[in-house]
N, C-alpha and C positions, 0 to 999 in steps of 0.2 A: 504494500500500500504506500503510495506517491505520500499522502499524506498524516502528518503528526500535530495532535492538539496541544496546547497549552500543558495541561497535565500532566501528559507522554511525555512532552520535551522536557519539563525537570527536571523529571524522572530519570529520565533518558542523563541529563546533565549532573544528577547524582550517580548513576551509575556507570558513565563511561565519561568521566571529564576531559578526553582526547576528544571529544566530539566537535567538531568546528560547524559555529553558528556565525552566518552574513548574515547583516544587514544590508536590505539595496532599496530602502524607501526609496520612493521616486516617484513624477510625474509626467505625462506629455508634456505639461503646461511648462512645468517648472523647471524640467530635469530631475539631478538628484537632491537629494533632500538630506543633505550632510547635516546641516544646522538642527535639526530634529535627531538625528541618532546623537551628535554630540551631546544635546540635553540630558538625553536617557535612554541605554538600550539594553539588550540584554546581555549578563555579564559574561564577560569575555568573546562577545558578537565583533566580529572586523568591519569595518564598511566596504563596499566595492561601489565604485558610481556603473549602473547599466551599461552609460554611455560610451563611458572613456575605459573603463576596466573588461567592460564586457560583450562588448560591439567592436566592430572596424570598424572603419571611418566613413561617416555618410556621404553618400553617392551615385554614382549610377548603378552599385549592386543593391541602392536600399539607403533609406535612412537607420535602418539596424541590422547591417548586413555582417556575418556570420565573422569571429576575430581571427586574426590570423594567430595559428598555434603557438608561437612562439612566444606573440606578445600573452597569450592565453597563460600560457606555461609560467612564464615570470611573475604575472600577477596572481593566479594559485600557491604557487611557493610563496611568495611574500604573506600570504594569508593564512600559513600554515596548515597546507594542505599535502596531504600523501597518498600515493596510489591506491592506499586502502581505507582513505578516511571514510569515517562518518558526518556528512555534510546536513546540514541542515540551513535553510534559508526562507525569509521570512520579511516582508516590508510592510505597509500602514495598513493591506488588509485588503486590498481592492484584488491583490493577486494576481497584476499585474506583470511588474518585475521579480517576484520570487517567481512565477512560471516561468519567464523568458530566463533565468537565471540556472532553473533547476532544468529545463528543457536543455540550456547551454552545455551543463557538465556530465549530463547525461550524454549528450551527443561526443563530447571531450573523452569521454571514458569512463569516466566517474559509477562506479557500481550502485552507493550507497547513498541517494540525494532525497531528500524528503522537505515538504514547503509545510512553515508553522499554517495551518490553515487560519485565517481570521489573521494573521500578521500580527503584528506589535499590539492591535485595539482587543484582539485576545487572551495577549498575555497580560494586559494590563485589567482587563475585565475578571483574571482568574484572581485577580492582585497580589502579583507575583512582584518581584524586586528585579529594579532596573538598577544603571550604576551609569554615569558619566565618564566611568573613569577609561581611556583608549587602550587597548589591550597592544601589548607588544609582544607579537605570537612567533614560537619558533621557525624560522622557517622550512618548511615542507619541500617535499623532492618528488613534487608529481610531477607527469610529463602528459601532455595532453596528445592523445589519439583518437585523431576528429574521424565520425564515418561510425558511430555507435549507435545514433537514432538515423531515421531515414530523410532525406532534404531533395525537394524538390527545386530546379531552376524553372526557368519562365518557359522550354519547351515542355517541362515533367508536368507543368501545370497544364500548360494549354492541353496534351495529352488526357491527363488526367480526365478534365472536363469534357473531353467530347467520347473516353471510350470507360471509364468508370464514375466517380464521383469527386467534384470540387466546389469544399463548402466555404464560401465567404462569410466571413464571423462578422464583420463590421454591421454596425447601425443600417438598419433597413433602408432607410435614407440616403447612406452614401451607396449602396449597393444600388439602390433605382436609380443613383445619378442627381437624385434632387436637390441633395445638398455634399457640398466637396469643400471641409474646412483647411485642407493640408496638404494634398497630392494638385497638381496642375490638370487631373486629368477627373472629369468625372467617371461613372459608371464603373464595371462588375468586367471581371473576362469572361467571352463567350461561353455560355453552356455552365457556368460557375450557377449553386442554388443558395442561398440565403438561410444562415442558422445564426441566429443575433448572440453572440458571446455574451454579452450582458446577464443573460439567462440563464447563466451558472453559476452566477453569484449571486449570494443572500442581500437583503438592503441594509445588514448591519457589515456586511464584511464577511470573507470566508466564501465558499463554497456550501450549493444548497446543499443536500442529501445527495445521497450515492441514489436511493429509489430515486429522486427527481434526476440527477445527472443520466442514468438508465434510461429512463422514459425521453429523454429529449433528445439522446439518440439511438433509441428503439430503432428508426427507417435506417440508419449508417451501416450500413456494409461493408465488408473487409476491404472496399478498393475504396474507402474516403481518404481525400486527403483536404487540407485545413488551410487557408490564407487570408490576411489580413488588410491591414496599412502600411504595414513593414515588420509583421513577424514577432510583434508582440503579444498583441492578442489571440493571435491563433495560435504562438506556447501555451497562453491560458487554455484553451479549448483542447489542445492536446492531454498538458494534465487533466483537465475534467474527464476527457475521455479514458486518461489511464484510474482516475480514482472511481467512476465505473467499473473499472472491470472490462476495461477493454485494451488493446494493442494501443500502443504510440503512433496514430497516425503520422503517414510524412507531410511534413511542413515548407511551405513555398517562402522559406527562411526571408527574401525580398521581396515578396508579397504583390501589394499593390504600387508602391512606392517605385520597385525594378521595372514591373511591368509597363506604365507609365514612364521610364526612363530611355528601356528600349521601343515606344513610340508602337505598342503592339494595340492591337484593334479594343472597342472597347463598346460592350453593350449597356443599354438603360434600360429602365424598367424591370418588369419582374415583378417575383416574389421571392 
């Protein structure tokens, strides 16, 4: 099970205190959200920024296009991680950045990766004990061996959509084209269906139910595969799909954002 509650994780941090906990609070809006984890986080939690620590650099493969292993490699070590760690990852709760994070070192290699469900507003609701204080963690000798989870490029997608299934996670809205807050291009790629990500999260934070996560992809088929804006949200929609109970779908890691870059055809409307 992808995911670990508040309770578990103490627990967990009482009885294997090698266990390395990220922080990667973060926003579209904002970016990372350092000044928040400095206040208070969990004790002996590392920060990673998504952006800069755990992305390459945005562009024409994507505004959060997959990191090159190396620079991967150096920022794991510094955060004291080992090819056998126990990872755990967790930000404000929306589930955003702990999926594209946990989807990340999964793809990396990483055996053992698990997201605090409900993020930091969980652990604070269990009223559990945070600390200001920046942890100076030994550093770690992982090596990153990208090619663990499945990733699709903008022909795997296009493929995808016209001879199995490609689901677009984004707001219904950008999907019919009606409204485009971020990408220069409106609408959905051809033959792509509409499954709103939003829908996997609770209104307080966290993940609904495994029964709800189940039912809302009861129609998904072993040939779905998951894309977004740029491959944040559809990490989220991946973990959803593995906290079901189902496979890792593959991911069109540069989503809408690549697709759009390389200037490929593009439908409206729908559902």
């Amino acid at each position: 099970m992808p995911l670990i509650d508040a309770s578990e994780l103490a627990e967990l941090l009482r009885a294997d205190p090698t266990t390395v906990v990220v922080d990667v609070r973060w926003s579209l809006s904002a970016g990372a959200l350092g000044e928040e984890y400095a206040r208070g986080h969990i004790d002996g939690a590392v920060f990673l920024d998504l952006d800069r620590d755990l992305c390459g650099v945005a562009g024409p493969d994507g505004r959060h296009p997959l990191p090159e292993p190396g620079q991967l490699t150096a920022v794991l070590r510094r955060s004291g991680i080992d090819d056998d760690s126990v990872v755990v990852v967790y930000d404000g709760g929306d589930m955003m950045a702990a999926a594209r994070t946990w989807w990340t070192l999964r793809w990396a290699g990483l055996g053992d990766v698990r997201v605090l469900d409900g993020g930091v507003v969980a652990w604070n609701d269990a009223q559990l004990p945070v600390t200001s204080v920046i942890p100076e963690p030994t550093p770690g000798a992982v090596t990153v061996r990208p090619g663990h989870l499945p990733v699709l490029d903008a022909d795997g997608a296009a493929e995808r959509a016209r001879v199995g299934a490609l689901l677009d996670v984004r707001a219904p809205e950008r999907f019919r084209g009606e409204d485009e807050p971020i990408d220069p291009v409106a609408g959905h790629i051809p033959g792509a269906k509409n499954l709103f990500g939003g829908a996997n999260v609770a209104s307080k934070g966290g993940f609904v139910s495994r029964e709800e996560l189940a039912a809302q992809f009861a129609d998904c088929g072993d040939d779905t595969a998951v894309y977004c804006g740029s491959g944040v949200t559809a990490a989220r929609t991946a973990l959803a799909m593995a906290a079901a109970g189902r496979a890792v779908p593959p991911v069109y890691i540069g989503s809408w954002s690549n697709w759009c870059a390389l200037d490929r055809p593009a439908d409206a409307g729908g559902a």
